[in-house]
C-alpha positions as CSV (number, residue, x, y, z in Angstrom):
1,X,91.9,98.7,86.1
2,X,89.6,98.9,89.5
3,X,88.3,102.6,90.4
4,X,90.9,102.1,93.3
5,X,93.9,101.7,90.9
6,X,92.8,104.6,88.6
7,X,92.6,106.9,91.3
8,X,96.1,105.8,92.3
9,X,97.7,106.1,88.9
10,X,95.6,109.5,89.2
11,X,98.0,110.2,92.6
12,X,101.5,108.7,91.3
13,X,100.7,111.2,88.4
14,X,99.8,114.2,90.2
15,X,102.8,113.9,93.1
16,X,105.3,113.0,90.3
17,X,103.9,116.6,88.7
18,X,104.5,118.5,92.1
19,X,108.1,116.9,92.6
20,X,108.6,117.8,89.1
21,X,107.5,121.3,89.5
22,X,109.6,122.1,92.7
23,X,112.8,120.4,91.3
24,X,115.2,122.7,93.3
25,X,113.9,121.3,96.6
26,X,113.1,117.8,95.1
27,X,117.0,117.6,94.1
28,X,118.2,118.5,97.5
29,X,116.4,115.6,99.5
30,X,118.6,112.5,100.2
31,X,116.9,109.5,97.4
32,X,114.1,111.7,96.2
33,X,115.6,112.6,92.8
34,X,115.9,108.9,92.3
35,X,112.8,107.3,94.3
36,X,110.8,110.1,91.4
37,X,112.8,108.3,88.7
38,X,111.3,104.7,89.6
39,X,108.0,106.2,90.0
40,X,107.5,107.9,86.3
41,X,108.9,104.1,85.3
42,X,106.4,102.9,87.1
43,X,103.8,104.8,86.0
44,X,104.7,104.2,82.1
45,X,104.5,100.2,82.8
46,X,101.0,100.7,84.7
47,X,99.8,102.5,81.6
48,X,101.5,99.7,79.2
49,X,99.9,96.8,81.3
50,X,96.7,98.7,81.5
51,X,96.3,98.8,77.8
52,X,97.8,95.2,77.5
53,X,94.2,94.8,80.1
54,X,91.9,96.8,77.6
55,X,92.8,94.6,74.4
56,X,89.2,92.8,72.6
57,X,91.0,89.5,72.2
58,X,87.3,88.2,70.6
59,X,88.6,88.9,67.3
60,X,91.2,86.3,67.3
61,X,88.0,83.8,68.1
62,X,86.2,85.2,65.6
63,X,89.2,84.6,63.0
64,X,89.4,81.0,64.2
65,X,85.7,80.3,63.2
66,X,86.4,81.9,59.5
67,X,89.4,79.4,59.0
68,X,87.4,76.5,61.0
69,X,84.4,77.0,58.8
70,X,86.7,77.2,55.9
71,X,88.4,74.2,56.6
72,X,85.3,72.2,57.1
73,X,84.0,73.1,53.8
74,X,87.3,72.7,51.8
75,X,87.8,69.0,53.9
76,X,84.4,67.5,53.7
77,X,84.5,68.3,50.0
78,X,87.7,66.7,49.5
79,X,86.7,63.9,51.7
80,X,83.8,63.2,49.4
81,X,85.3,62.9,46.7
82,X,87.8,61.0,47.8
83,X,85.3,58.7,49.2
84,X,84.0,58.3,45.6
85,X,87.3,57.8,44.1
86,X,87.5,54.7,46.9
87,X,84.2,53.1,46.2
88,X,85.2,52.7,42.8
89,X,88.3,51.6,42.9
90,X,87.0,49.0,45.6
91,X,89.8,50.4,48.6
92,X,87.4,49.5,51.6
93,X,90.2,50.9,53.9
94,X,90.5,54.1,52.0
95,X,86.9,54.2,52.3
96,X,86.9,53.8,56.0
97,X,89.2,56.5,56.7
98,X,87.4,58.7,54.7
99,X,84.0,58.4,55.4
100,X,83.4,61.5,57.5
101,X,80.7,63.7,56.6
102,X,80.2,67.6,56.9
103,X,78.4,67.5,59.8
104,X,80.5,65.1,61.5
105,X,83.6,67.6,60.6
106,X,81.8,70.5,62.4
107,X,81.4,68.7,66.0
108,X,84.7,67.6,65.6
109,X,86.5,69.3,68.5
110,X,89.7,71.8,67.5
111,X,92.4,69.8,67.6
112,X,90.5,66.6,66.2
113,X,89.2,68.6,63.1
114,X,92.9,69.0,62.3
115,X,94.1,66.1,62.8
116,X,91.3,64.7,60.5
117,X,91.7,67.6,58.1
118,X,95.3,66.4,57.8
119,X,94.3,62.9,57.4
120,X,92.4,63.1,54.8
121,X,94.9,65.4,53.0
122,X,97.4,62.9,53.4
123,X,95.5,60.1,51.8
124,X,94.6,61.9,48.7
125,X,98.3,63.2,48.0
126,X,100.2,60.4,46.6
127,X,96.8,59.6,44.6
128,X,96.8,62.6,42.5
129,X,97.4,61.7,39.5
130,X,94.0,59.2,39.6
131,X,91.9,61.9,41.3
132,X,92.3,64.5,38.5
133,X,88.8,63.5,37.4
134,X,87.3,63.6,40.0
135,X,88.1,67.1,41.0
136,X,90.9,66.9,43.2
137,X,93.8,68.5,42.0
138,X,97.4,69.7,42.8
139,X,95.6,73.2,43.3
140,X,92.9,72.1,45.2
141,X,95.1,69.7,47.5
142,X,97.7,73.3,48.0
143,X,94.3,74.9,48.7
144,X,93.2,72.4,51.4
145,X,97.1,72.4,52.8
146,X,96.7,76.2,53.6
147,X,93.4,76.3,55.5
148,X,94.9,73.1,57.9
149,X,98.3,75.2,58.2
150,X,96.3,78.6,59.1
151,X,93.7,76.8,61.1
152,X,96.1,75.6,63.2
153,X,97.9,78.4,63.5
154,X,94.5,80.0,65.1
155,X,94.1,77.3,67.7
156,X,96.1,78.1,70.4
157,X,95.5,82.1,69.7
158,X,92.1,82.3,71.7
159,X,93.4,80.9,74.9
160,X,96.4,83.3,74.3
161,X,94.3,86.2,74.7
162,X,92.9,85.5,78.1
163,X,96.6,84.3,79.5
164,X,97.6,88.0,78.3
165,X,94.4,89.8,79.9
166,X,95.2,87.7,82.7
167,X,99.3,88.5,82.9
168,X,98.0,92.1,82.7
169,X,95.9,92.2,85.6
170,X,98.7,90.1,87.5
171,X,101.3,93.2,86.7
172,X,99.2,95.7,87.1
173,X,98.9,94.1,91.0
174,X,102.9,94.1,91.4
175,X,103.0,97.2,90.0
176,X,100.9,99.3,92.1
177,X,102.4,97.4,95.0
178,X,105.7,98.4,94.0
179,X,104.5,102.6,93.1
180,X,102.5,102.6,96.9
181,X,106.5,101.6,98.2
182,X,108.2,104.1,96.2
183,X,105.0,107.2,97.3
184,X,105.7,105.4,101.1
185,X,109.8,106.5,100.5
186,X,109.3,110.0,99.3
187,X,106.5,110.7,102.1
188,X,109.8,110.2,104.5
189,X,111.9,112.2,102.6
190,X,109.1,114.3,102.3
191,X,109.2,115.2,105.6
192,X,112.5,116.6,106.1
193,X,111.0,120.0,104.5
194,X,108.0,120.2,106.4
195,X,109.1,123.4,108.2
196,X,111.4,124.6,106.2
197,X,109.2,124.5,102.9
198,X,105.9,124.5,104.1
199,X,104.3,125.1,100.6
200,X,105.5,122.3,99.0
201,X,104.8,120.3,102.0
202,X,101.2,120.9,101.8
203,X,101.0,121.2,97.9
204,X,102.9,117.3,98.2
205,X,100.4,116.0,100.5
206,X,97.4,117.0,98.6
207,X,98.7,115.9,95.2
208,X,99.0,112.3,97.7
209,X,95.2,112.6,97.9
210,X,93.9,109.5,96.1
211,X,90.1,110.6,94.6
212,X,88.1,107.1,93.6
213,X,84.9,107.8,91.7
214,X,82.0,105.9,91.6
215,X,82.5,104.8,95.5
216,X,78.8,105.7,96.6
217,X,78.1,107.5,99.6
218,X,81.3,107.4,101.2
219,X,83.2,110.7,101.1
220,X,86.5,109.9,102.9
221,X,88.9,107.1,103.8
222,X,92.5,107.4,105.8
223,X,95.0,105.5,106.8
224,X,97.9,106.2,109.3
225,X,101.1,103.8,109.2
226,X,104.0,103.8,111.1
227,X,107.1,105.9,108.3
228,X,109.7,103.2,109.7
229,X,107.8,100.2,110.0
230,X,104.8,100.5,108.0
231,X,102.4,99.1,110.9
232,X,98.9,100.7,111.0
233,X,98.8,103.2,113.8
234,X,95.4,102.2,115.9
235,X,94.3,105.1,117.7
236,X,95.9,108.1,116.1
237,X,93.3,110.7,116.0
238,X,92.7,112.3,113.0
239,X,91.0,116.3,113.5
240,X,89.3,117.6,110.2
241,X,88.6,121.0,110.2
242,X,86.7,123.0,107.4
243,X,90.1,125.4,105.6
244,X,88.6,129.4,106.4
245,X,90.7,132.6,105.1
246,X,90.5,134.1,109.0
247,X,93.5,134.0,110.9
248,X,91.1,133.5,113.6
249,X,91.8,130.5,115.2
250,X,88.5,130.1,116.7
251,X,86.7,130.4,113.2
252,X,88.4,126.9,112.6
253,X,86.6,124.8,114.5
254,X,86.9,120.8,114.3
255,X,84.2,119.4,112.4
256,X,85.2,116.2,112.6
257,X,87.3,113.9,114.9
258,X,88.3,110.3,113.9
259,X,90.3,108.1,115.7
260,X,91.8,105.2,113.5
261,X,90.7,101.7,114.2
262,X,92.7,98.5,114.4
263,X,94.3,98.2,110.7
264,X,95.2,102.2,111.4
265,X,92.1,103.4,109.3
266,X,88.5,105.4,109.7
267,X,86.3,106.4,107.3
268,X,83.6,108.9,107.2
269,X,80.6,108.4,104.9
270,X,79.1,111.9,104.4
271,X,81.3,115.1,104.0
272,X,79.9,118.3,102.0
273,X,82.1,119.7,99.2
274,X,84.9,121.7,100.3
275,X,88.7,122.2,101.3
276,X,89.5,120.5,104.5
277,X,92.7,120.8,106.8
278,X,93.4,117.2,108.4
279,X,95.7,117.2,111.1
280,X,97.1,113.6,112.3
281,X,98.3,113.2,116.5
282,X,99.5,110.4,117.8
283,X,101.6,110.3,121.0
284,X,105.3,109.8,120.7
285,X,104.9,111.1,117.0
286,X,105.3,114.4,115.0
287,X,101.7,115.6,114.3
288,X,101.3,115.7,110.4
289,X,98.9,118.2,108.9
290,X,97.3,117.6,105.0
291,X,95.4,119.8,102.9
292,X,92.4,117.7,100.8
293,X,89.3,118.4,98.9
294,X,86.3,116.5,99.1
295,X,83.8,116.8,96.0
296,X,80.6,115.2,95.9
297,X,80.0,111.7,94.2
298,X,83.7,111.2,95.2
299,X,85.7,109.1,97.7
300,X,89.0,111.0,99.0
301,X,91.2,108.4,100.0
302,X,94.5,109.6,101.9
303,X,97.1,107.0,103.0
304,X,99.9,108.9,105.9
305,X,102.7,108.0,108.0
306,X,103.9,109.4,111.2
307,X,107.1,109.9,112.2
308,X,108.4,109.5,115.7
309,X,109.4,112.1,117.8
């Protein structure tokens, strides 16, 4: 997974835990209960596809050189003496078909070597009983049968691997898109307990905080959308103020003031470590206030949507 969709697997995890922990309000929200349902689904198929992404599929090309090489030593043996066997007994054509050498069986591409490999198989079985002596046997032709049958079991194998890395990745993409859909559902129901249960209002919004690692110097990224439509609200003003214990008001002065560009975002690059109080305005809309914490070598990323007035 990208840094981005481990530090939103981080926040489907973290608000699931919340809504878990204040089940008596959770339960009392219209479609909450069951939007938190889809989301611990979806959080158990992210973490399925994400190991389905983390599989070493080299091994299965490492297994397919063992039976390739295997097969080129048990064919080119049996295709020597069968060669032999020809020469003697003066079968030009049999000699023809068989004339391949060792190194010729090695450059052979997959699906050729087997092909050959079978050829040559196939010519020596109804001869058996005259190529006793010279060292082809029932045994050895059963021997040769089982390294064609399990190298071509191998070939398609190695190309399998990648398809399923690459399904992964694909689900992983669907999936995140459907968990943002669910979070952007319970942010709405979300609100209808903003007064009324202020605590778990805040505590909700910060376990919404999405923390990337490994994101250089930039400290914070937001986003304001629209709750109904989903369109990015360009020009909503976002005031960040450092959180302070004093109920004085005038000890909490704005340290930062961002207004959101056209796709409804902002970010600010440097931000020392603390707990911040992030209050959204836009005209026409409820203000929204979030609690986040911003730690250094750390990007906070927080995603909101207004409601109208």
């Amino acid at each position: 997974m990208t840094n981005d969709q481990i530090g939103r697997l981080n926040m489907y995890r973290t608000t699931n835990l919340i809504c878990k922990e204040n089940s008596d309000i959770v339960n009392n929200l219209p479609e909450l209960p069951e939007k938190l349902t889809i989301l611990q689904s979806i959080i158990l198929a992210i973490q399925v596809a994400s190991a389905e992404q983390k599989l070493d599929k080299t091994w299965i090309t490492k297994q397919k050189n063992i039976f390739q090489a295997e097969l080129v030593s048990q064919v080119a043996d049996t295709s020597r003496k069968l060669f032999t066997y020809a020469r003697f007994a003066k079968n030009y054509s049999l000699m023809g078909e068989v004339n391949i050498s060792e190194a010729e069986f090695n450059q052979f591409a997959d699906s050729d070597l087997k092909d050959y490999a079978q050829i040559v198989y196939d010519r020596a079985q109804p001869l058996i009983a005259s190529l006793v002596k010279y060292a082809i046997t029932a045994d050895t032709q059963t021997s040769l049968l089982n390294a064609i049958n399990d190298y071509n079991a191998m070939l398609g194998d190695p190309r399998y691997g990648i398809i399923t890395k690459s399904q992964a990745t694909e689900k992983l993409v669907v999936l995140f898109k459907a968990g943002d859909e669910v979070i952007a559902d319970m942010d709405a129901a979300v609100e209808i307990v903003r007064k009324s249960q202020s605590i778990f209002y805040n505590g909700y919004h910060a376990a919404r905080k999405i923390i990337i690692t490994g994101a250089g110097k930039l400290s914070f990224k937001m986003k304001v959308l629209d709750s109904v439509t989903g369109e990015p609200m360009k020009g909503a003003i976002a005031s960040i103020t450092l959180e302070s214990n004093s109920k004085n008001v005038n000890e909490k002065k704005v340290v930062i003031e961002k207004k959101m560009a056209k796709m409804g975002g902002a970010n600010i690059k440097t931000m020392a470590s603390g707990t911040y109080i992030v209050t959204f305005r836009k005209v026409g809309y409820a203000d929204l206030t979030v609690i986040i914490n911003i730690n250094d070598g750390e990007m906070t990323v927080l995603n909101v949507n207004l409601v109208k007035n």
